[in-house]
C-alpha positions, 0 to 999 in steps of 0.5 A: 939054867934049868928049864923043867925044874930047879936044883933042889927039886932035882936034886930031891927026885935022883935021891929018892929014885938013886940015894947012892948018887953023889949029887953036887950043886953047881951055881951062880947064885949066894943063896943060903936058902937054895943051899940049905934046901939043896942040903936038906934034899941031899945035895953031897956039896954046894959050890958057887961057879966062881971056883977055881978049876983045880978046886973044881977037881979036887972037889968032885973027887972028894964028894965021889969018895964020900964026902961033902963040901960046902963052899967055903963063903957059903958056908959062913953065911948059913952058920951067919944065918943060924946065929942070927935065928938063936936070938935069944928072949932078952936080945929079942926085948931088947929090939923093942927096948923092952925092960925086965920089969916089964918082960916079967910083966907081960910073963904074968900077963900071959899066965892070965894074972890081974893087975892087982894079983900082979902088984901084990906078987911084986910089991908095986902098987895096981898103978904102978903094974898099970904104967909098966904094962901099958909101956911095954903095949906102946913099945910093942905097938899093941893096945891090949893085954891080949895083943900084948901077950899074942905079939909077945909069944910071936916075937918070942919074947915069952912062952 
């Protein structure tokens, strides 16, 4: 435990002050934030005190000569981390049980179209535009056209 500071911060100041030490994290802790953090500070590995001794070894070698090691659970949850953040627009929709229809209505919306230019550009009656637009403002949990857009460009779903 580190009393005046934390792995990152220290990590951060001997690479500002030294960039030609190997600097590798050393902890208990299954935090993918710490270790990203820690990456981005320019930590050369990031090993949890679980290791094996030999592995231990092996491992402060290789980041000596150069390398970078992650360890390996560690790893697969920052890569599980970045999948769950490359949702897409529709799979984001979809959580809120969105319908195209009504994506490519809130898309409108967001450009500043009336209801009425709305209809005519998709064929549907203004009621029609009416009753999709006020769906998607139940599903999203908003009461007007402006929170609908503004959720909408929050949650990614438009932009």
């Amino acid at each position: 435990d580190m009393q005046h500071m934390d792995g990152v911060e220290a990590t951060k100041k001997i690479k500002q002050q030294w960039p030609h030490i190997r600097v590798l994290i050393f902890t208990t802790f299954q935090d993918t934030e710490q270790a990203l953090e820690s990456l981005r500070n320019g930590a050369d590995g990031f090993l949890l005190k679980s290791i094996e001794t030999l592995e231990l070894a092996n491992t402060i070698r290789l980041i000596h000569k150069g390398g970078t090691l992650i360890d390996q659970g560690m790893s697969h949850k920052i890569f599980e981390k970045f999948d769950e953040q490359k949702e897409t627009p529709q799979s984001k929709a979809t959580a809120y049980e969105l319908t195209a229809r009504e994506i490519e209505i809130l898309q409108l919306v967001a450009k500043g179209l009336r209801y009425t230019t709305i209809a005519s550009r998709l064929y549907l009656s203004s009621g029609t535009v009416r009753n999709y637009a006020s769906t998607a403002y139940t599903k999203l949990g908003v009461r007007n056209k402006e929170e609908a857009v503004q959720k909408a460009l929050e949650i990614g779903i438009i932009e």
